[in-house]
N, C-alpha and C positions, 0 to 999 in steps of 0.2 A: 524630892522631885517637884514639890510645891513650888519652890522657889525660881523666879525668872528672871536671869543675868539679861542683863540687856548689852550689847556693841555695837556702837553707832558708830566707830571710828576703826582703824587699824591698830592705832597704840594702844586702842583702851584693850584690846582682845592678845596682844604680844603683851601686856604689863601683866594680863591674868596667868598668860602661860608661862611666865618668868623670858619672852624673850626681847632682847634690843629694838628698835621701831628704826631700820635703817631708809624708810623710803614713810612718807605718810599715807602713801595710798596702796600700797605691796607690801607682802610679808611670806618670805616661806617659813611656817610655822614649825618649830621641833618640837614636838607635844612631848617628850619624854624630858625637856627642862623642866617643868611642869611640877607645881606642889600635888604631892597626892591627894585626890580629893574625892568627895562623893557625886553622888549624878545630879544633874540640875539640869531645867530648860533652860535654853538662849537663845535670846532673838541676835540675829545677823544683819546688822543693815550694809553689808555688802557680800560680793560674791565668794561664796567659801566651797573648799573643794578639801575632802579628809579621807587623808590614805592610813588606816587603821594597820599598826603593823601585830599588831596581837589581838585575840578576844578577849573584852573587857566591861561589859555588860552588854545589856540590849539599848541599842537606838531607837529612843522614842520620836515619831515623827510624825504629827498630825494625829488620828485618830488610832494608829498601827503601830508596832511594835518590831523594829529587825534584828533578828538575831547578827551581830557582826561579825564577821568571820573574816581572820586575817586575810590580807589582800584583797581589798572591797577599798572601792572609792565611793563617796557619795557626791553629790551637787546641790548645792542651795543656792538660790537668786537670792536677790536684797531683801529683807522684809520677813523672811523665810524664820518659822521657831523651830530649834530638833533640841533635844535633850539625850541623856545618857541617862539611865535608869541602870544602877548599881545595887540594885535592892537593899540601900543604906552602908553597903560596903566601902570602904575606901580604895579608893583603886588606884594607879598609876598610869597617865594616859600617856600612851606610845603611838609613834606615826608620827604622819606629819598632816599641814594644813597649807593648801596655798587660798589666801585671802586676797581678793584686790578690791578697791570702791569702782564705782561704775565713773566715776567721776577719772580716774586713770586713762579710761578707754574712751572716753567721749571726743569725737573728731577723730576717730579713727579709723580706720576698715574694720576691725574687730569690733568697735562700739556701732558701728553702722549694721552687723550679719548677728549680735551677741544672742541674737533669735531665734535663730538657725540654730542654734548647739540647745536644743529643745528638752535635753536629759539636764536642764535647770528647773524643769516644771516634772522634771517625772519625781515620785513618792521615793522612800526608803528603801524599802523592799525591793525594787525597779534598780537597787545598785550596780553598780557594773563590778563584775568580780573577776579580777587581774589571774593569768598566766603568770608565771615568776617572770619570763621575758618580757612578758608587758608591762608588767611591775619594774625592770630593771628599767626602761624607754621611759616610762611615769618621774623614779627616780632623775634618771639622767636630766630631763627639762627642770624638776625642778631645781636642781644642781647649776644648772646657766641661769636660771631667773635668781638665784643666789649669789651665783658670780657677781652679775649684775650689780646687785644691790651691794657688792661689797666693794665693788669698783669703784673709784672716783667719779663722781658725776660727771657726764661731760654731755656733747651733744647729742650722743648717739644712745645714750642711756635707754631714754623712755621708749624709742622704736626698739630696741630690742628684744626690753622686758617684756613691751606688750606682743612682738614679735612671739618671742616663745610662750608666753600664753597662748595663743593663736594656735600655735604649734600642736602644743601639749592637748587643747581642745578638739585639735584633728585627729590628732592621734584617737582620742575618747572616740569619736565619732565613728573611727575605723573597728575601735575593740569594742562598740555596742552591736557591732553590723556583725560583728562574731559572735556574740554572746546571742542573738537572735537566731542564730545557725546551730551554732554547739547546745543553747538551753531550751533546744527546742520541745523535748519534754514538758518544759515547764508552761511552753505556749501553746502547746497542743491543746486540742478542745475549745482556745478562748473564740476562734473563728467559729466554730460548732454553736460553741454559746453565746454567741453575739448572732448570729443565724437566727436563734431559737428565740433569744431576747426580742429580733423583731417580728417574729411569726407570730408569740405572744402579745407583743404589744398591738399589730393589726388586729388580731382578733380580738380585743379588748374595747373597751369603751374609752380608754387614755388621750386617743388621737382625737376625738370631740373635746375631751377635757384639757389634756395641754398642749395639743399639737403636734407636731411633725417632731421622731425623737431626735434630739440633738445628739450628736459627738457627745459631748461632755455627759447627757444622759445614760447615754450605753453604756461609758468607760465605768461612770459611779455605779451602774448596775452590777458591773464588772469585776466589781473592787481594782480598778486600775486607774490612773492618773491620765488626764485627758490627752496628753501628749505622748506617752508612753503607750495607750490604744494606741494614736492615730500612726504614730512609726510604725508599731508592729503589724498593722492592718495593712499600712503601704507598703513593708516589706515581704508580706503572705500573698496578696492579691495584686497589687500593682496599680490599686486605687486607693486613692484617699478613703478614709472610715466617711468624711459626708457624701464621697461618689457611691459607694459601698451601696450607704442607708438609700441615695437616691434612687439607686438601680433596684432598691428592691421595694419601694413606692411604687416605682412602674409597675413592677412585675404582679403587684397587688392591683392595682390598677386595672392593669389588660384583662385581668379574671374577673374583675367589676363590671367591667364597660359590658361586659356581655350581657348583664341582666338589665332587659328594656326596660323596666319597672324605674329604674331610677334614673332620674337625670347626672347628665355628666356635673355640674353644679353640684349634686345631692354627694357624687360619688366623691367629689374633690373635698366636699367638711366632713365627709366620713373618714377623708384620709388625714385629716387634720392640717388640711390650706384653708386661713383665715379669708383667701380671697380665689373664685375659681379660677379668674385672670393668670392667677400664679403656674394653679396645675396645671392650666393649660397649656404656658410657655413652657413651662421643665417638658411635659409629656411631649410634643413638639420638638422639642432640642434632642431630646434622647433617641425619641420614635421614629422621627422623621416625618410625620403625619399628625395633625391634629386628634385630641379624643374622640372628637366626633364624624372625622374621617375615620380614622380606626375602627369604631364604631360600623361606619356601615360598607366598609370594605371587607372587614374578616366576621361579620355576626352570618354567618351564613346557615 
């Protein structure tokens, strides 16, 4: 597992896997041409997307470890390391990969939204785990982004390809919005615990120390990838994870303002705003009232 492949290119990553480079910047990958081999990290310098059709060890990713379980797709952005940890076994990799460089989709509506498909930033473990019909629909795109590539180039080539990418990424988009429904078990409590994370954290000395907690705070509290919170936070509540943390600044806030002892200023660095000018707009936009109208309208 020490050792780190690196793929800067599309050919260099089809040569490893025994297959043809029939586009320079696309590849639907058949991992079962593939020399048997053992696990290793690799870096991706484009987008990789792996539909594992058997379990074949654990996917190493970042600091965590996922168990893979057939019918599991994962997502990587460019730049992205994941490994296979085999426990030194040799193993035979099955599935497939679809690969493409960002340079494919640039100037395009895809290259322009490739933002929006946010399960590029979510962890391992956050995989999306396929239905057999979802998995047949998974197949099927990648089956036309193949066609493609085995067709004659012509004009119509590259809209297509990138077409059904497009495709294929909506589709994901639609099977994560189920997988949020159906693994609800598995989300239960994170609302409760990110509740609690910042009950904790006001009551704490943090907010003098670092400030106001960010998104990306909470998620790593959370053990969840920043993007994978902030979905499942927008699909629980119906606010963004920073509308979320804002709303409940306030609601700290409004139980502050009532003790005269301290200035609204005092109360705004206790909440962790570097400037009180700050508090005072959020509280305002949300309130409707200034702190200090607040203040001496309901301190009764």
């Amino acid at each position: 597992m020490d050792t780190l492949r690196r793929f800067e290119t599309i050919s260099d990553y089809n040569a490893f896997n025994n297959n043809e480079t029939l586009h320079p910047l696309v590849s639907v990958v058949d991992l079962s041409k593939a020399a048997p081999r053992q696990g290793s990290r690799m870096y991706f310098g484009f987008y990789t997307v792996f539909l594992k059709e058997v379990k074949c060890g654990d996917l190493v990713y970042g600091r965590h470890t996922y168990d893979y379980q057939e019918g599991t797709l994962v997502f990587l952005a460019p730049g992205q390391v994941a490994g296979m940890n085999s426990n030194g076994e040799t193993y035979q990799p099955k599935g497939y990969a679809l690969v493409f460089h960002p340079d494919l989709i640039h100037g395009t509506a895809l290259g322009r939204h490739i933002q929006d498909y946010t399960f590029f930033g979510y962890q391992s473990f956050e995989a999306l785990h396929l239905s057999s019909r979802e998995r047949d629909i998974v197949l099927d795109c990648f089956a036309k982004i193949q066609y493609e590539l085995e067709h004659a180039i012509d004009k119509h080539s590259k809209r297509l390809i990138v077409s059904n990418i497009e495709l294929f990424l909506n589709y994901c988009t639609r099977f994560y919005d189920r997988q949020f429904i159906t693994r609800n078990h598995v989300h239960e409590g994170v609302l409760e615990r990110f509740e609690q994370l910042l009950n904790e954290y006001f009551q704490s000395d943090k907010p003098q120390l670092i400030g106001l907690p960010s998104v990306a705070y909470c998620a790593g509290e959370l053990n969840l990838s920043a993007n994978y919170f902030g979905d499942l936070v927008k699909k629980e509540t119906g606010k963004t994870a920073q509308e979320y943390i804002q709303a409940k600044v306030i609601d700290v806030a409004k139980e502050r303002i009532f003790d005269q002892s301290k200035s609204v200023s005092q109360i705004a660095y206790e909440l962790g705003f570097k400037y009180p000018q700050h508090f005072n707009r959020l509280f305002k936009q949300r309130v409707g009232e200034s702190p200090n109208e607040y203040r001496m309208l309901h301190n009764n």
